[in-house]
C-alpha positions as CSV (number, residue, x, y, z in Angstrom):
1,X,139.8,170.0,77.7
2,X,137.8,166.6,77.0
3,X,138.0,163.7,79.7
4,X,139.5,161.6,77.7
5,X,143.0,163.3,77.2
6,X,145.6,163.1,79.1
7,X,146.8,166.6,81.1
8,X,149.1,168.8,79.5
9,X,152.6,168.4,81.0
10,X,155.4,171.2,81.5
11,X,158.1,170.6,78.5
12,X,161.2,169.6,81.3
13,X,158.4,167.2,82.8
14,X,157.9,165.0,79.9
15,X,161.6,165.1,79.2
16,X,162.8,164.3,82.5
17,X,160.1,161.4,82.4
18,X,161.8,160.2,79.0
19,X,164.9,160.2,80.8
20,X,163.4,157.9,83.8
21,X,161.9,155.4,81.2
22,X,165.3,154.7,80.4
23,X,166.8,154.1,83.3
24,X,163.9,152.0,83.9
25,X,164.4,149.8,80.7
26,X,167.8,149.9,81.2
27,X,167.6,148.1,85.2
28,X,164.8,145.8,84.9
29,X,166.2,144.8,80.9
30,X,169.6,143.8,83.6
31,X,167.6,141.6,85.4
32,X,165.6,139.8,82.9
33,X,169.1,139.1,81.3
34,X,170.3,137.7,84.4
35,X,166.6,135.6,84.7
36,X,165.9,134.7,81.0
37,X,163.5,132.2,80.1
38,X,166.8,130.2,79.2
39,X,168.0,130.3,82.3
40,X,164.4,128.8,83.9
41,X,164.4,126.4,80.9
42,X,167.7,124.8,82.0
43,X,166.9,124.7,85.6
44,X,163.8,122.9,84.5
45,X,165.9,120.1,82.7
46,X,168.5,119.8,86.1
47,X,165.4,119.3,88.0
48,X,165.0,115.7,86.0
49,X,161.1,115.5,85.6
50,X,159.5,113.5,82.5
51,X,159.1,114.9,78.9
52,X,161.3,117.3,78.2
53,X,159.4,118.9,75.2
54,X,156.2,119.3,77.3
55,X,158.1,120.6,80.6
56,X,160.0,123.1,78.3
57,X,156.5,123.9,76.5
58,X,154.8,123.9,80.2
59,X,157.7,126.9,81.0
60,X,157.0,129.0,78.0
61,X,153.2,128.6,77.7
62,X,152.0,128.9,80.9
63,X,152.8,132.6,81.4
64,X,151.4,133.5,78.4
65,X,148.0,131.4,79.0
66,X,147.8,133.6,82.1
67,X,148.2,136.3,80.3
68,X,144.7,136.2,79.2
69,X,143.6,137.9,82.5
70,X,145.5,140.6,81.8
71,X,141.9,141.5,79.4
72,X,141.2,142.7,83.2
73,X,143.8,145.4,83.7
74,X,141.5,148.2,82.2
75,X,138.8,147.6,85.0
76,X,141.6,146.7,87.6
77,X,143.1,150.1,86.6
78,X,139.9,151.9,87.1
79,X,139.1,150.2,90.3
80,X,142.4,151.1,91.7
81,X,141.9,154.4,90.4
82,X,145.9,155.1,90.0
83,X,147.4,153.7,87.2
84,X,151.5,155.1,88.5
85,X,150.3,153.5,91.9
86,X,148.8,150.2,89.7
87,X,152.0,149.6,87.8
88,X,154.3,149.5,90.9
89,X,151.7,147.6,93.1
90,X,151.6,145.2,90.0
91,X,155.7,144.8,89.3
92,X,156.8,144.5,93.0
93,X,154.0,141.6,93.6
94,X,155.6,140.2,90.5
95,X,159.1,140.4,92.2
96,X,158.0,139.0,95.5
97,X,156.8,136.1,93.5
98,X,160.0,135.8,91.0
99,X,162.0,135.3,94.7
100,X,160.4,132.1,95.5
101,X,161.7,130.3,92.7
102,X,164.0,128.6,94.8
103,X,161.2,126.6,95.9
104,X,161.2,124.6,93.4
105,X,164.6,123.3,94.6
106,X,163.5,122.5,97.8
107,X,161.3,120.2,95.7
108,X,164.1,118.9,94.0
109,X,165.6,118.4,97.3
110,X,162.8,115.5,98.5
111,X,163.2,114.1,95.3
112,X,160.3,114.8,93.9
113,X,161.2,116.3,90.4
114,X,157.7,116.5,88.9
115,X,156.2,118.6,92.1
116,X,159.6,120.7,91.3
117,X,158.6,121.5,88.0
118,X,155.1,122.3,89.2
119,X,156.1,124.8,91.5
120,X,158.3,126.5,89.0
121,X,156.0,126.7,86.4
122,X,153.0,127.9,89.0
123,X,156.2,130.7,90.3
124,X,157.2,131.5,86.5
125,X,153.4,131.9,86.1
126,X,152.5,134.1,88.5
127,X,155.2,136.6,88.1
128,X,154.3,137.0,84.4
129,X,150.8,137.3,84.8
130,X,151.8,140.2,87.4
131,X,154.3,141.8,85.3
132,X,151.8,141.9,82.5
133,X,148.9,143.6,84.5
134,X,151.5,146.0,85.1
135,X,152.7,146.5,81.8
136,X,149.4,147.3,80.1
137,X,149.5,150.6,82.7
138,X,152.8,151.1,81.8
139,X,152.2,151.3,77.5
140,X,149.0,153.3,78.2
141,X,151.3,155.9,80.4
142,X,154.4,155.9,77.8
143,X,151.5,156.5,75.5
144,X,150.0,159.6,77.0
145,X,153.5,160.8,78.0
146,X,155.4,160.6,74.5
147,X,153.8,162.6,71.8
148,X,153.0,160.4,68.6
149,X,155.7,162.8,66.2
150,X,158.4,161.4,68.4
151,X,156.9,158.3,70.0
152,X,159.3,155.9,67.1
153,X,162.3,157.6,68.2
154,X,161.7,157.3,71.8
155,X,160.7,153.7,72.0
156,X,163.9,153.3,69.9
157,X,166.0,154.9,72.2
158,X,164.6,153.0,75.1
159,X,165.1,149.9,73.3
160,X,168.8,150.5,72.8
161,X,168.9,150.7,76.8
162,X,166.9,147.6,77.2
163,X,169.1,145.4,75.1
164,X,172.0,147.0,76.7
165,X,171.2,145.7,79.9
166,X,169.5,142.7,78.9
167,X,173.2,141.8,77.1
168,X,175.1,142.7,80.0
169,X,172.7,140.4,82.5
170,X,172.9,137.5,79.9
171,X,177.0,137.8,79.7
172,X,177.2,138.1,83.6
173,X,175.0,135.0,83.9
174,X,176.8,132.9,81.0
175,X,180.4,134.2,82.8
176,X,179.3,133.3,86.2
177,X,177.2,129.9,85.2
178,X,181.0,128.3,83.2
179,X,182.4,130.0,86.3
180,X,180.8,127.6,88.6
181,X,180.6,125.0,86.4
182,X,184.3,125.1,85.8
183,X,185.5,125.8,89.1
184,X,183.3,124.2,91.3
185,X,182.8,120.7,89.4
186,X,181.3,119.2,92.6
187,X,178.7,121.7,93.1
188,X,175.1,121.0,91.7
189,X,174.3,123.0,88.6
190,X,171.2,124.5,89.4
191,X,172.9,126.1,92.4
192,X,174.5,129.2,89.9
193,X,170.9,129.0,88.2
194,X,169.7,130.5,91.5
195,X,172.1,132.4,92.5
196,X,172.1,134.3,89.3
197,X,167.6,134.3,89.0
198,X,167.9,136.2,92.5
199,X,170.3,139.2,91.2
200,X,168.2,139.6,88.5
201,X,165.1,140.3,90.6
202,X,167.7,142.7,92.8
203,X,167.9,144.4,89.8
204,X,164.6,144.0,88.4
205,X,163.7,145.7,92.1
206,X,166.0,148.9,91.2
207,X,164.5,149.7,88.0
208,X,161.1,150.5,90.1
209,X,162.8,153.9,91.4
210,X,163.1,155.5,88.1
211,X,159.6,154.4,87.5
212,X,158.3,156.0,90.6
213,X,160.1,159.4,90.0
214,X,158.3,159.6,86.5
215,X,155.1,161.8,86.2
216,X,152.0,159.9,84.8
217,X,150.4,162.7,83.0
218,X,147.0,161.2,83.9
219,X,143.7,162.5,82.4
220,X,142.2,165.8,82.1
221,X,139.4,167.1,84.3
222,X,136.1,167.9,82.3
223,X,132.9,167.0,81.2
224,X,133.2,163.2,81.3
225,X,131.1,161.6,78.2
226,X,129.4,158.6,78.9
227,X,131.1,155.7,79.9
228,X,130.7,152.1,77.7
229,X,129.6,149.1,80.1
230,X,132.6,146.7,80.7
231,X,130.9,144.2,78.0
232,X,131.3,147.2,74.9
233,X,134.1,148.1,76.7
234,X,136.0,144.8,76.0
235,X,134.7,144.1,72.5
236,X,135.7,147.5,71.0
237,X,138.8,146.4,70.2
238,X,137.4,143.2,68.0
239,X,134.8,145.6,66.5
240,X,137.5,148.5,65.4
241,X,138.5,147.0,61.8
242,X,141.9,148.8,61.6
243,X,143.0,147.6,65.3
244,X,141.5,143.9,64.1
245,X,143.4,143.4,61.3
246,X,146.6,144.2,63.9
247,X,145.3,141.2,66.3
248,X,145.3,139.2,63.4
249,X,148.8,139.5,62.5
250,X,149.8,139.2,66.1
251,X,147.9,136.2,66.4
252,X,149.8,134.4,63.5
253,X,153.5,135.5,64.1
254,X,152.7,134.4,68.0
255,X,151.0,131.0,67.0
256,X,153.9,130.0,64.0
257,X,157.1,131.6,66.8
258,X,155.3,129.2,69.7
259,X,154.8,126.1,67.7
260,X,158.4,125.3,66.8
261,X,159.6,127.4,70.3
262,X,159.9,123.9,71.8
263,X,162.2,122.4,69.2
264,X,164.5,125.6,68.9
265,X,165.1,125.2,72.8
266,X,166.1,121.8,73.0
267,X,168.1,121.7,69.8
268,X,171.3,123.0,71.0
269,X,170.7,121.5,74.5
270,X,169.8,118.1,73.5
271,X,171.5,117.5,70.1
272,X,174.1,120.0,69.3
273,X,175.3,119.9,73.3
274,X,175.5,123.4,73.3
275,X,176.2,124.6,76.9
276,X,173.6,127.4,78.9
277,X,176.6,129.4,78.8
278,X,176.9,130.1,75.3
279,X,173.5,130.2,74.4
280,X,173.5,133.2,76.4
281,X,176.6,134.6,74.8
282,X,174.5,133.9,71.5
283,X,171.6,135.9,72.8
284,X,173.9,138.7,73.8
285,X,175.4,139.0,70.8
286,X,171.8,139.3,69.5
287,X,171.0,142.1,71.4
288,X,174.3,143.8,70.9
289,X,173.2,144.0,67.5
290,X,170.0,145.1,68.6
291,X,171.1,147.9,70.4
292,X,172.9,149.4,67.3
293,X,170.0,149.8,65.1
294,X,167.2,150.2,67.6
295,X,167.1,153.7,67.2
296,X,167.7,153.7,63.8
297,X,164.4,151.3,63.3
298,X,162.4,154.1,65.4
299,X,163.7,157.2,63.5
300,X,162.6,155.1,60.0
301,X,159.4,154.4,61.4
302,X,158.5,158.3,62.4
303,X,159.5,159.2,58.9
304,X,157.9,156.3,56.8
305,X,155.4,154.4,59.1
306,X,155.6,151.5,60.9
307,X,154.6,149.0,58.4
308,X,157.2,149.5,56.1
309,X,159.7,148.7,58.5
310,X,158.1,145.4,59.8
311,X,157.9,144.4,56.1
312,X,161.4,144.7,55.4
313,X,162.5,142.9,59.0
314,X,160.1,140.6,59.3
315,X,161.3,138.0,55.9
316,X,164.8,138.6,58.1
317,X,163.8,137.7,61.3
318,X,161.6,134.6,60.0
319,X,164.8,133.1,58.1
320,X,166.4,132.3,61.7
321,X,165.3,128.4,61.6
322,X,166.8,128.0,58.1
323,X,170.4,128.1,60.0
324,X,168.7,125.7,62.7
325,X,168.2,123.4,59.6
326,X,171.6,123.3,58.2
327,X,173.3,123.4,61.6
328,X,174.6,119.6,62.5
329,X,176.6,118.4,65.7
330,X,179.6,118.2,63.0
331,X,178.8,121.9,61.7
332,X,176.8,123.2,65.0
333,X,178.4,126.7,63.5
334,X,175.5,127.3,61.3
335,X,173.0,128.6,64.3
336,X,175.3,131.2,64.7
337,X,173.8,132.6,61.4
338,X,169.7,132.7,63.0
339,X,171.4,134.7,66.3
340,X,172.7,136.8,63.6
341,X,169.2,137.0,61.6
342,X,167.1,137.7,64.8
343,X,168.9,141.1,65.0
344,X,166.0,142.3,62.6
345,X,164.0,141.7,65.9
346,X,165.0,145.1,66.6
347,X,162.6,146.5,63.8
348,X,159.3,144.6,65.6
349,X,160.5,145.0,68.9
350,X,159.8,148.7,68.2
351,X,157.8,148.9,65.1
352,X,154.8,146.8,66.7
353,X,153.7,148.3,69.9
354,X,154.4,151.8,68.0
355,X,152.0,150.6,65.8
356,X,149.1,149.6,68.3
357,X,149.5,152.7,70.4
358,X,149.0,154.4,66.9
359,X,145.8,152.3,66.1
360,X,144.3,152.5,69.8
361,X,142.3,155.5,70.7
362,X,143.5,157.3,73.9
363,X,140.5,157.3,76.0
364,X,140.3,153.7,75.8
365,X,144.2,152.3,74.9
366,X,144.5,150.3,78.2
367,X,141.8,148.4,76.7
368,X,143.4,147.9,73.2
369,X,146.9,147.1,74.4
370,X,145.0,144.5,76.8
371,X,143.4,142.8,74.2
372,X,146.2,142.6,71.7
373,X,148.8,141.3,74.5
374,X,146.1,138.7,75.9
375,X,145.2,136.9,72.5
376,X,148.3,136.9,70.7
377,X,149.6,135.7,74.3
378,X,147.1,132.9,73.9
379,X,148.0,132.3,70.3
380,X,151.7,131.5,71.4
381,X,150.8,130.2,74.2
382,X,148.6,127.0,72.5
383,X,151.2,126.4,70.0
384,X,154.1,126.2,72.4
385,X,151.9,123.4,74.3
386,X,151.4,122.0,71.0
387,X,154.7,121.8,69.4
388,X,155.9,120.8,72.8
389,X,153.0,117.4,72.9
390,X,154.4,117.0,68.9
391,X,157.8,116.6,70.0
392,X,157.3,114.4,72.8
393,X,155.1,111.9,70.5
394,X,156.8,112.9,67.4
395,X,160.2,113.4,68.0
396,X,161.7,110.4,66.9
397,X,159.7,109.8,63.8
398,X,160.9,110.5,60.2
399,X,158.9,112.6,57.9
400,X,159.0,112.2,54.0
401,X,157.9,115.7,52.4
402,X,158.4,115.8,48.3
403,X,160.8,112.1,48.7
404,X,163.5,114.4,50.8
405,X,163.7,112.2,54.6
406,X,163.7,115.0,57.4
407,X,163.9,114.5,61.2
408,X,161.5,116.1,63.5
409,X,163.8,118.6,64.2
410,X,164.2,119.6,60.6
411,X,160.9,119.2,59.0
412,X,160.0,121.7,62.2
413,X,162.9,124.4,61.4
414,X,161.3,124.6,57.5
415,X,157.6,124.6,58.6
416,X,159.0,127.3,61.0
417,X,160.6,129.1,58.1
418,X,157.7,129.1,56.0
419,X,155.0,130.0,58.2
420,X,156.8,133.2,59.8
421,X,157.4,134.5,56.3
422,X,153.6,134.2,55.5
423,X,153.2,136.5,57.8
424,X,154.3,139.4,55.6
425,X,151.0,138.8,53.3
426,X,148.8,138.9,56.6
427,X,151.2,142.5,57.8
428,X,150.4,143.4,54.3
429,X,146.4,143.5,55.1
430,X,147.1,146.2,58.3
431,X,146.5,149.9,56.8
432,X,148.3,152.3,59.3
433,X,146.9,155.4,58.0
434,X,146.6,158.3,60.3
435,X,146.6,158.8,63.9
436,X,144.1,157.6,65.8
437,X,145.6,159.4,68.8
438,X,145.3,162.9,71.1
439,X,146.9,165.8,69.0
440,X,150.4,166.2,70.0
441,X,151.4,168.0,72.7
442,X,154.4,170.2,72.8
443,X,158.1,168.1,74.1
């Protein structure tokens, strides 16, 4: 068998490892309900430091600017020389660092706000740039573990049981934040932030059992061809036209979500008065919605490609700041309608990494996923920082587009709109074709 495959696994193996992904999904999708960006992005607010567009934009960005390094998972996973061993390493450093967000109340504490929104953004940082050195071990392994015939199915599956607990954590953390809030007037607010951050990473902790118990199928023993230096290594993905063309697309629906990402955020928290605690319900219902057609969205993708279905969701998914637009504090109703829309989300969510596993050849997909996930990171990353400067220098200006007055805020949701639907013409440019993967192996 050539080096570059990965070893043939007994049928009950792969299944019981299917089984074990879920679970996995399931418990850390709990946690990151219960410590959602929304969550960090209000604590960030209570914490009182100056600008609020570029603290919010400092919250969302950084991660995802240190998500560049995560190009060096490939060699990292060599030098450790265990990928099952990498990823776990990788996700429990990530926890360890998640834990210490209460620092930045301590911060808050010697009233010093702005070194309190340091530390949480150095904290939030950290634990993403971790749990994304992981991650590119974990997509390779799902990759060699799930043959390609099923691969849509499965990752639609395990994205039903990530939404599912992902809605459950965002209702427990909406219940128990109005719970506190209600009950407990005279408590601060950021109190029930933390309380609820620190059962996420509990649960966040729990889904690294499953992922322990699942085999890794590795690669085959052989005749090992010669290896690329780290330099070709790292530029195959740029050079491979087909996987190119998929950066490309990534790199605009990243930079046109992250530029307006800002604005979307502080919205219902600034001008509609919209309370942490339905947000969340909002996000839940999202995902509720989510869960229902998840599987449905990997099934269509086995049986007509991947494209197609990001073609039809995508138009969907990009119409959510149109109902930002119309929404006022006197008809604040109308954002219901983008919650609703993001529910195409479902058909990306799945549909997209499907896709690059497809266009990344096994012996060097570590490499691929790296590179897509570090540059569209980067894309989204700028134009949060961006749209976040904008609004702090912009925000109260008028713009005049066509002799129709718009507010920052509006002229951002139809920019928003427009962009994202672009997108389809640049999808439209990605030719899936065939596999570009191992032959599959038996289930």
């Amino acid at each position: 068998m050539p080096d570059n495959e990965p070893a043939r696994l007994p049928i009950y193996s792969r299944r019981r490892g299917r089984r074990l992904a879920y679970q996995n999904g399931a418990s850390w999708a709990l946690g990151n309900g219960l410590t959602s960006s929304t969550l960090v992005i209000y604590l960030a607010l209570e914490l009182g430091a100056p600008g609020a567009g570029l603290a919010i934009s400092m919250v969302l960005a950084a991660p995802r600017i240190a998500g560049l390094l995560r190009l060096a998972a490939p060699n990292l996973i060599r030098w450790f020389g265990d990928r099952k061993k990498f990823c776990l390493v990788s996700y429990l450093l990530s926890l360890v660092v998640l834990a210490v967000l209460p620092g930045c109340i301590v911060a808050r504490a010697l009233q010093t706000p702005t070194t309190g929104l340091i530390v949480l953004v150095v904290a939030w940082c950290v634990y993403h740039l971790l749990e994304y050195l992981g991650t590119v071990g974990l997509w390779a392994w799902l990759g060699d573990l799930v043959p390609l015939r099923i691969r849509g199915r499965f990752l639609g599956r395990r994205e039903r049981w990530m939404v599912s607990g992902q809605a459950v954590g965002m209702l427990v953390a909406a219940l128990f934040t109005m719970f506190v809030r209600d009950g407990w007037p005279e408590l601060p607010k950021w109190l029930a932030y933390v309380i609820t951050a620190e059962v996420g990473v509990a649960c966040m902790a729990l889904s690294l059992i499953p992922l322990a118990a699942m085999p890794d199928p590795g690669r085959a023993t052989g005749p090992r061809a010669q290896s690329p230096t780290p330099k070709r290594r790292l530029l195959a993905p740029f050079a491979d036209k087909q996987f190119r063309r998929l950066i490309y697309f990534g790199c605009w629906f990243s930079f046109f979500n992250g530029v307006t990402q800002s604005v979307q955020y502080l919205y219902p928290a600034r001008v509609l008065a919209i309370s942490l605690g339905f947000m969340l319900l909002l996000k839940m219902g999202m995902r509720i919605g989510q869960l229902g057609i998840s599987p449905t969205m990997g099934r269509l993708a086995d049986r007509f490609g991947n494209r197609p279905v990001m073609l039809l969701a995508l138009p969907i998914v990009a119409s959510g700041p149109l109902f930002y637009f119309f929404s006022t504090p006197e008809e604040w109703y109308w954002m219901i309608g983008a919650w609703v829309a993001w529910i195409a989300y479902a058909g990306i969510n799945v549909c997209l990494p499907n896709l690059m596993l497809k266009l990344s050849p096994g012996e060097e997909r570590e490499t691929y996923i790296a590179s897509f996930y570090a540059i569209s990171g980067v894309c989204i990353a700028g134009s949060t920082l961006l749209g976040g400067w904008l609004f702090d220098r912009f925000g109260d200006s008028p713009f005049v587009v066509g002799g129709w007055e718009f507010s920052f805020y509006e002229y951002s949701f139809l920019f928003g709109w427009v962009t994202r639907t672009m997108g389809v013409l640049v999808l439209l440019l990605i030719v899936e074709g065939p596999a570009r993967d191992r032959p599959d192996h038996m289930t």
